[in-house]
C-alpha positions as CSV (number, residue, x, y, z in Angstrom):
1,X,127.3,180.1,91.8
2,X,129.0,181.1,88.6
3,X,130.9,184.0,90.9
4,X,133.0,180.9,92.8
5,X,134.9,180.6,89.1
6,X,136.5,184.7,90.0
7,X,137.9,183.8,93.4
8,X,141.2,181.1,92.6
9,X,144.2,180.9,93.1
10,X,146.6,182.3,89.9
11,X,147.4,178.9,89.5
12,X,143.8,177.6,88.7
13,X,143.8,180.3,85.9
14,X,147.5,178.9,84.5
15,X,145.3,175.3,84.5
16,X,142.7,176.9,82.7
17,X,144.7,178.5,80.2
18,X,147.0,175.6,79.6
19,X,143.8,173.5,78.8
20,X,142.8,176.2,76.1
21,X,145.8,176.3,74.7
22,X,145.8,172.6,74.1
23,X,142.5,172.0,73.1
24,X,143.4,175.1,70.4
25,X,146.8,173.1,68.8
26,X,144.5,169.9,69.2
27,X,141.3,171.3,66.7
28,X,143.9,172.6,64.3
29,X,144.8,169.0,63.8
30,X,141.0,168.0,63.6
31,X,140.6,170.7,61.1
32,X,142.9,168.9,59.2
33,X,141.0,165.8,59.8
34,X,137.7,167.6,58.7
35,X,139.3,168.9,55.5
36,X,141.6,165.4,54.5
37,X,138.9,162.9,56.1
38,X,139.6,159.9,58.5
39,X,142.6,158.9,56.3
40,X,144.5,160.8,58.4
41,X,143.8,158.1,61.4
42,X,144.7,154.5,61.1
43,X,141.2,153.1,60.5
44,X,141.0,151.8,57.2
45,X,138.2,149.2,55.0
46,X,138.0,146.5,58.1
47,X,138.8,148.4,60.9
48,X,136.4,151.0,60.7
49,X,136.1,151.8,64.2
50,X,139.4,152.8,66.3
51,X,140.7,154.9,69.3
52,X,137.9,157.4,69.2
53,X,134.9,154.6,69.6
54,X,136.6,153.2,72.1
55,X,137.5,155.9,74.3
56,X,133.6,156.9,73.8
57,X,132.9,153.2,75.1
58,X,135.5,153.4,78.0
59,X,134.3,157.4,79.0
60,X,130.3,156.1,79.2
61,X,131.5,153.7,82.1
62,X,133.1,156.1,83.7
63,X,129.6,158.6,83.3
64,X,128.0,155.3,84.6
65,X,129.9,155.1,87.1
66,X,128.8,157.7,89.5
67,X,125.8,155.7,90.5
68,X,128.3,154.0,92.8
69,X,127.9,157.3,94.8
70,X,124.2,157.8,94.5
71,X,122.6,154.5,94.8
72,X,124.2,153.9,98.4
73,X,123.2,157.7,99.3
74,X,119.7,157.6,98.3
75,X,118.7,154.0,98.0
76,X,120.6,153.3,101.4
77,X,121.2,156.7,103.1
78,X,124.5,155.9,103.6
79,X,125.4,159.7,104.8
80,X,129.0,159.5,104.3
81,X,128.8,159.7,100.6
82,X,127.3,163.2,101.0
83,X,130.6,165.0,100.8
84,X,131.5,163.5,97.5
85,X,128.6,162.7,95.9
86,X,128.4,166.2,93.9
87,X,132.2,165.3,92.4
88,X,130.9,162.1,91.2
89,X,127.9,164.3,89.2
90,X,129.7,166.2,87.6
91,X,132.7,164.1,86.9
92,X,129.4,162.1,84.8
93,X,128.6,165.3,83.2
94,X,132.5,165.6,82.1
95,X,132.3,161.7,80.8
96,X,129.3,162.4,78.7
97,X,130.6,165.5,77.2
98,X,133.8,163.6,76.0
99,X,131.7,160.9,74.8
100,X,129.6,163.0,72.4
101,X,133.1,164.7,71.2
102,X,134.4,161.2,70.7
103,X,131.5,160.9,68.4
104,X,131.6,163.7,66.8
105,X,135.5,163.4,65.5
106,X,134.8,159.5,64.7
107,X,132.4,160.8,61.7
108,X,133.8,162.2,58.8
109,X,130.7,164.8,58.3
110,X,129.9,165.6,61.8
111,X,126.5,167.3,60.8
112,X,125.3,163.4,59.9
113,X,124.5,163.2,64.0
114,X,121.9,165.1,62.9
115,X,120.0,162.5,61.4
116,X,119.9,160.5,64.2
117,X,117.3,163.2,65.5
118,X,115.4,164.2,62.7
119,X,114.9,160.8,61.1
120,X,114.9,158.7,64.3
121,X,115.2,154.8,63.5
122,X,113.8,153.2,66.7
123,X,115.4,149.7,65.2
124,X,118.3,150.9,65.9
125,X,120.5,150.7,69.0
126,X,122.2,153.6,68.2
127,X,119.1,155.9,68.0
128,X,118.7,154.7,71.9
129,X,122.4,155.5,72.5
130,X,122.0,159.0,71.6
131,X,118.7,159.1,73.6
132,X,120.0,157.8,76.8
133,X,123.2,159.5,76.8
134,X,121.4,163.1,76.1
135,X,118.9,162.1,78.9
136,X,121.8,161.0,81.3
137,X,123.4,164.3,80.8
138,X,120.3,166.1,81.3
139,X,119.6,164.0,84.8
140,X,123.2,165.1,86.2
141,X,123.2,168.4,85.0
142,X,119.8,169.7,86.8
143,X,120.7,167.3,90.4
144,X,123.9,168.5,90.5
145,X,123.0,171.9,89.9
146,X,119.7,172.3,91.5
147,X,121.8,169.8,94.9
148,X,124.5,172.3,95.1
149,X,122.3,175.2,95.0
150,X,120.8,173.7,98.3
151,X,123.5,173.0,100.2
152,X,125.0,177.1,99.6
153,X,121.7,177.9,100.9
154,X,121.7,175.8,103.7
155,X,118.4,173.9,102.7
156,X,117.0,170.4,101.8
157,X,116.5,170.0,98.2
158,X,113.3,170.2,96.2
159,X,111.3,167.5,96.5
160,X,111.1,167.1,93.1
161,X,114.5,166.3,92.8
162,X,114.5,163.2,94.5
163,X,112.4,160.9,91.8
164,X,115.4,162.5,89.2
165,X,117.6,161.0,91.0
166,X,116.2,157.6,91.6
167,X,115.8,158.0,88.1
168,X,119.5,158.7,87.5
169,X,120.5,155.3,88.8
170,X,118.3,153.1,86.7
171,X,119.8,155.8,83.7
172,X,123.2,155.4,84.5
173,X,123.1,151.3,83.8
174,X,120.9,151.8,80.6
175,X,123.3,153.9,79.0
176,X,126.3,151.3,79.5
177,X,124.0,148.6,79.1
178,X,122.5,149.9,75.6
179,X,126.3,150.9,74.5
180,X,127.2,147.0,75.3
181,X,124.3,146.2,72.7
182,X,126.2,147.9,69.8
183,X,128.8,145.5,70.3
184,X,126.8,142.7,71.1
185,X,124.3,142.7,68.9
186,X,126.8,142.3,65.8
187,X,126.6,138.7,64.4
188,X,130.2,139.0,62.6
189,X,132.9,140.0,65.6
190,X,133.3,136.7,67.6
191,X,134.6,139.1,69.6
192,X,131.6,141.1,70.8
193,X,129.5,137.9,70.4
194,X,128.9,137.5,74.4
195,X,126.0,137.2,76.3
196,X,127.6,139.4,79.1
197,X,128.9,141.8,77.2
198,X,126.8,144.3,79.0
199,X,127.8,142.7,82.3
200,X,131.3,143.1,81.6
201,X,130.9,146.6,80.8
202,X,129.1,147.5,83.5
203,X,131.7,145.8,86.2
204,X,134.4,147.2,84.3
205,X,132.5,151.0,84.7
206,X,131.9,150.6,88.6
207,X,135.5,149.7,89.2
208,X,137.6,152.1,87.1
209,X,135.0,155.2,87.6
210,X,135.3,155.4,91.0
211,X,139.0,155.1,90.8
212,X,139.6,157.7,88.6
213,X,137.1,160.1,91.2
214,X,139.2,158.8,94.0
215,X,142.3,159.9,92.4
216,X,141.2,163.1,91.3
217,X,139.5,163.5,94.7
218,X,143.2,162.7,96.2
219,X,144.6,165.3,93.9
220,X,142.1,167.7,95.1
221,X,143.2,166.9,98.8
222,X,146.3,168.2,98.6
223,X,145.7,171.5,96.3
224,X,142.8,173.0,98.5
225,X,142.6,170.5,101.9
226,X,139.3,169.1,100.5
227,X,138.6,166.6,103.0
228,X,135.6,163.7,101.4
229,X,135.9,161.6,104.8
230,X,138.0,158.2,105.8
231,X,134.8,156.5,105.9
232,X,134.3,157.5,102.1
233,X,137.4,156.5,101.2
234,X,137.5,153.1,102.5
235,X,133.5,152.3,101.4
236,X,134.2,153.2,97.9
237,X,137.9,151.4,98.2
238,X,136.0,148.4,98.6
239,X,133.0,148.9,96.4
240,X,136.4,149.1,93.9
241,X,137.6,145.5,94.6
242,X,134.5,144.2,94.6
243,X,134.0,145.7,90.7
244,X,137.3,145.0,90.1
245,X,136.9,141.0,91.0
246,X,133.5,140.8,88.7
247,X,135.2,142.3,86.1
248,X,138.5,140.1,86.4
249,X,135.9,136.6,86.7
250,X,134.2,138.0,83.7
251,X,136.9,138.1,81.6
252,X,138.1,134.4,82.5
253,X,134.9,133.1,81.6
254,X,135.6,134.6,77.9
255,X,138.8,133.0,78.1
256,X,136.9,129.6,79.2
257,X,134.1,129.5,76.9
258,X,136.7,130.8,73.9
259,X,139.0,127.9,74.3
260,X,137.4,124.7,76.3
261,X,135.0,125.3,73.3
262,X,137.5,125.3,70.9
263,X,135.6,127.3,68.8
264,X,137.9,129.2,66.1
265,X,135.9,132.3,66.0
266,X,136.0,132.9,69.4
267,X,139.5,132.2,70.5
268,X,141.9,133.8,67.4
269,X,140.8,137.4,68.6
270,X,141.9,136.5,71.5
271,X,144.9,134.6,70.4
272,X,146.0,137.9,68.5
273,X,145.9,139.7,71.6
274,X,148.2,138.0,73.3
275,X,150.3,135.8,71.2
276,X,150.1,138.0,68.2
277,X,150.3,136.2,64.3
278,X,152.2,133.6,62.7
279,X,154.8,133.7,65.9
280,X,154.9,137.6,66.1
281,X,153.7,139.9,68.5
282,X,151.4,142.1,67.6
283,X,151.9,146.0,69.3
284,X,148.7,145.3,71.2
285,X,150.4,142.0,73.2
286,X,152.8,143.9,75.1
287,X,149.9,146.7,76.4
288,X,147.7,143.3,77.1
289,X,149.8,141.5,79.0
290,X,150.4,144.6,80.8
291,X,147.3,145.3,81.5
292,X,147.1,142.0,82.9
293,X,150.2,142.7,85.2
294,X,148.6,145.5,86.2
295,X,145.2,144.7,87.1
296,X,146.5,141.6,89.4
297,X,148.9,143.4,91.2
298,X,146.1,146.2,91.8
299,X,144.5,143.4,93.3
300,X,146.9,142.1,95.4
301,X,147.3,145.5,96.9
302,X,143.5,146.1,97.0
303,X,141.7,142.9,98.7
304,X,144.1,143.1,101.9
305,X,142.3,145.6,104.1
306,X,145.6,146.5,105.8
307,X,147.0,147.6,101.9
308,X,144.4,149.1,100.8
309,X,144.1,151.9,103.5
310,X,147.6,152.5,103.0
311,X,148.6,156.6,101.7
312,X,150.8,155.4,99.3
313,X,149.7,152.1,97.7
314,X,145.9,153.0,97.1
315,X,146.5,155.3,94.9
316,X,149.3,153.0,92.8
317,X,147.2,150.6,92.9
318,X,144.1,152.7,91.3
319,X,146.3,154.1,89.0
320,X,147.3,150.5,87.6
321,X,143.3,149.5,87.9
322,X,142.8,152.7,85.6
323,X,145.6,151.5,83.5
324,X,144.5,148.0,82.8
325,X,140.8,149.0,82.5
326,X,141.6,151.2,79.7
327,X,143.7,149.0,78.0
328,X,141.4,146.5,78.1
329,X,138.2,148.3,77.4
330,X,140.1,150.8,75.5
331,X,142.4,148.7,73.0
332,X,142.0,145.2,73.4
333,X,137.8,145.8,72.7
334,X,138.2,147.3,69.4
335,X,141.1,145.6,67.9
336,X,140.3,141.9,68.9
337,X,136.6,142.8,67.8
338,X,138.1,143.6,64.5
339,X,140.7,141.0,64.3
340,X,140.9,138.7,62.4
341,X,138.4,140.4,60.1
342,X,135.3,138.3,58.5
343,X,137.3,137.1,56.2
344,X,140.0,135.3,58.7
345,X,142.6,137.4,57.2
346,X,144.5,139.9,59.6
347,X,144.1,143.7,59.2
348,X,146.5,145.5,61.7
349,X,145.5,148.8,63.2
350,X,147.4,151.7,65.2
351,X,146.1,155.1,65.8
352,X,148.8,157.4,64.0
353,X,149.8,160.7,65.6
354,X,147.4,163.1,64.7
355,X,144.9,160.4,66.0
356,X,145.8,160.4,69.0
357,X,146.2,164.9,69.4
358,X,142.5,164.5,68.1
359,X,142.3,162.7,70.9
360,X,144.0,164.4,73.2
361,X,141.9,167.8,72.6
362,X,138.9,166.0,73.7
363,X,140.1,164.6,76.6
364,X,141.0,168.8,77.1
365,X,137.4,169.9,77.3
366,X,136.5,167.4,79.0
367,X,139.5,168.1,81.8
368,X,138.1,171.7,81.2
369,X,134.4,171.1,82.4
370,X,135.2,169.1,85.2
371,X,137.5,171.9,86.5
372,X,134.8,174.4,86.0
373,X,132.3,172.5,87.7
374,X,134.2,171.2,90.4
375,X,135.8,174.7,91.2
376,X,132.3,175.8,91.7
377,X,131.6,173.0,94.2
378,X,134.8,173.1,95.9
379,X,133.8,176.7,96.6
380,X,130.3,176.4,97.5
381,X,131.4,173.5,99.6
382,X,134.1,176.5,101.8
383,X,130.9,178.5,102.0
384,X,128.8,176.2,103.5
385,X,131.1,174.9,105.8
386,X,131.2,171.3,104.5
387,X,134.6,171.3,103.3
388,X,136.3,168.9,105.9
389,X,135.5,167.1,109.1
C-alpha cells in the first residue's frame, strides 16, 4: 500500500516538504537544547515539568480518543462509523508518536528512557506509562494496517484481528487513565490531588479527539471530496457534546469541593489561574478565562441540534472546543499543579521561545505521519470504491 504515497497531487509533496523543512530548523534548536540543557526552557527548581509534559498529557487523550470510533463499530456495529474509523487509527498512532517525542525532549539525557526498560520498576506508574503507551501503539498500528489491507482486497478481516481490537478499547482508557495516576498519585500538588483526576482526563480526551478528527476530516473533504457520511458526522457531533458536558461538570465540582471546603491547598492554584497574585494577573488568567469563553460558547452552539448541523458553526465551534481543551489540559494542568509551590511561595513559569520551536518540531512529525498514513488510506479508500456515498 506503500505505492498510494507516489500517486499525489504536487501539492501533497509541497506539504511534505514544508513539514521537513520545519521539523529540520526545529532539531537545530533541540540540538541546542541537548548541548546547553533544559535551561534553555523556562522550567526551573519548582517547576520542573512544563509545555512538553503537558502537551504529552493533552496528545495521550487525543490517542485515547479514537475508541470513540471503535467501541460503537465493534461493540455496537454501528456501520456508519466504518468510513472513518481507519482516520481515527491512525490519527492514535500520530498522538502516540508525539507523545514519546514529547518525552524524549522533556529529558535532558534522552538515552535515560532507557532505563525504564532495562531496569523496570513495577512500583512505579511511569514504568506502566511506557508499557501501555508502547502496547497502544502496537494495537493501532497492526488493526489499522492489517483493516486497510482488507478493505483494498475487498475481504473481511482476519479473525484474529477482532480480539486486538476489543482489546484496543479497554487499552485506549488505561493509557489516559494510568497517565491521570502520575498526576494523581502526588501527595504535594493540591492540584492533581483529585479523586477524578482520571475521569476528567478521560472526558476531556473523548470530547477534544474527536474534534480535532472531525476537523481534519472536514479539511480532508474539501482537498480530495472525501465523503465520511452525514450520519457520521452528526453521531460523533453529539458523542462531542456529551464529552464536552462531563468534562465542563467535572471541572465545577473541582471548583465546588476547592472552595465550599475552603481548604487553602486546594483553592490558591486555582485562585492563581484566574485572579492571578497579590491583585495581578498572572499570563495564564487571560488564556483561562478564555478558555472558559470558549468552551461555553462551543456549547451553546453545540447542544442545539439545529446549530450543530450547521456548515459553518460546527467547525467554529470545535475549533473553540479544541482551544479551551488545550488550554485547560495544556496550561492551566501544569502550572496550577505547580503553583503555588510546597512551600506557598509563587514560582512563575513561561515557555521561552526556543521552548515552544522544540515544540513546534514535534508537533511536525507528528503532522508528518498522519499525512503519510492517511494519504495511504485516502487512496486505498478511491480504489475500493469507498470513498463517498
Amino acid at each position: 500500500m506503500l505505492e498510494k504515497l507516489l500517486s499525489a497531487p504536487k501539492t501533497y509533496y509541497v506539504w511534505l516538504g514544508f513539514l521537513l523543512c520545519l521539523i529540520a530548523g526545529c532539531a537545530t534548536v533541540y540540538w541546542q537544547q541537548l548541548q546547553t540543557g533544559l535551561s534553555i526552557t523556562g522550567m526551573n527548581r519548582d517547576v520542573s515539568w512544563g509545555l512538553y509534559i503537558s502537551q504529552f498529557t493533552y496528545f495521550v487523550g487525543v490517542a485515547a480518543s479514537a475508541v470513540m470510533l471503535v467501541l460503537p463499530a465493534y461493540f455496537h456495529h454501528y456501520k456508519k462509523f466504518k468510513r472513518m474509523i481507519i482516520f481515527g487509527e491512525f490519527m492514535a498512532v500520530a498522538a502516540v508518536v508525539m507523545c514519546a517525542l514529547f518525552i524524549v525532549v522533556d529529558l535532558g539525557q534522552p538515552q535515560r528512557m532507557l532505563n525504564v526498560m532495562l531496569h523496570p520498576t513495577p512500583n512505579s506508574v511511569m514504568f506502566y506509562d511506557m508499557m501501555v503507551l508502547i502496547g497502544y501503539l502496537t494495537l493501532n498500528i497492526i488493526i489499522g494496517w492489517v483493516t486497510l489491507e482488507a478493505e483494498r482486497l475487498g475481504v473481511e478481516p482476519p479473525k484474529w484481528v477482532k480480539p486486538l481490537i476489543y482489546l484496543s478499547i479497554l487499552w485506549a482508557f488505561s493509557i489516559h487513565t494510568v497517565t491521570a495516576f502520575l498526576y494523581a498519585g502526588i501527595p504535594g500538588r493540591h492540584y492533581w490531588l483529585t479523586a477524578i483526576m482520571a475521569a476528567r482526563f478521560l472526558s476531556s480526551a473523548f470530547c477534544s479527539g474527536p474534534s480535532i478528527l472531525l476537523l481534519l476530516v472536514f479539511l480532508v473533504r474539501r482537498l480530495t471530496g472525501f465523503d465520511p457520511g452525514k450520519d457520521a458526522v452528526k453521531t460523533l457531533s453529539t458523542i462531542i457534546v456529551y464529552a464536552m458536558c462531563v468534562n465542563v461538570f467535572f471541572y465545577v465540582l473541582e471548583l465546588f469541593t476547592a472552595f465550599y471546603s475552603q481548604i487553602p491547598g486546594h483553592a490558591e492554584p486555582i485562585v492563581f489561574l484566574f485572579a492571578g497574585h497579590d491583585g495581578h494577573l498572572a499570563w495564564v488568567s487571560y488564556w483561562m478565562w478564555a478558555a472558559v469563553a470558549m468552551a461555553f460558547i462551543s456549547l451553546a452552539i453545540l447542544i442545539p441540534p439545529s446549530l450543530r448541523t450547521h456548515p459553518v458553526l460546527l467547525p467554529l465551534a470545535l475549533v473553540m472546543l479544541v482551544a479551551a481543551t488545550w488550554i485547560d489540559k495544556g496550561l492551566g494542568l501544569l502550572i496550577g499543579g505547580f503553583t503555588p509551590n510546597m512551600y506557598e511561595s509563587i514560582t512563575p513559569y513561561m515557555p521561552t521561545v526556543r521552548e515552544v520551536i522544540v515544540a513546534l518540531g514535534v508537533y511536525a512529525i507528528g503532522a508528518l505521519v498522519l499525512s503519510i498514513l492517511w494519504k495511504i488510506a485516502i487512496g486505498v479508500k478511491q480504489e475500493a470504491g469507498n470513498f463517498s456515498d
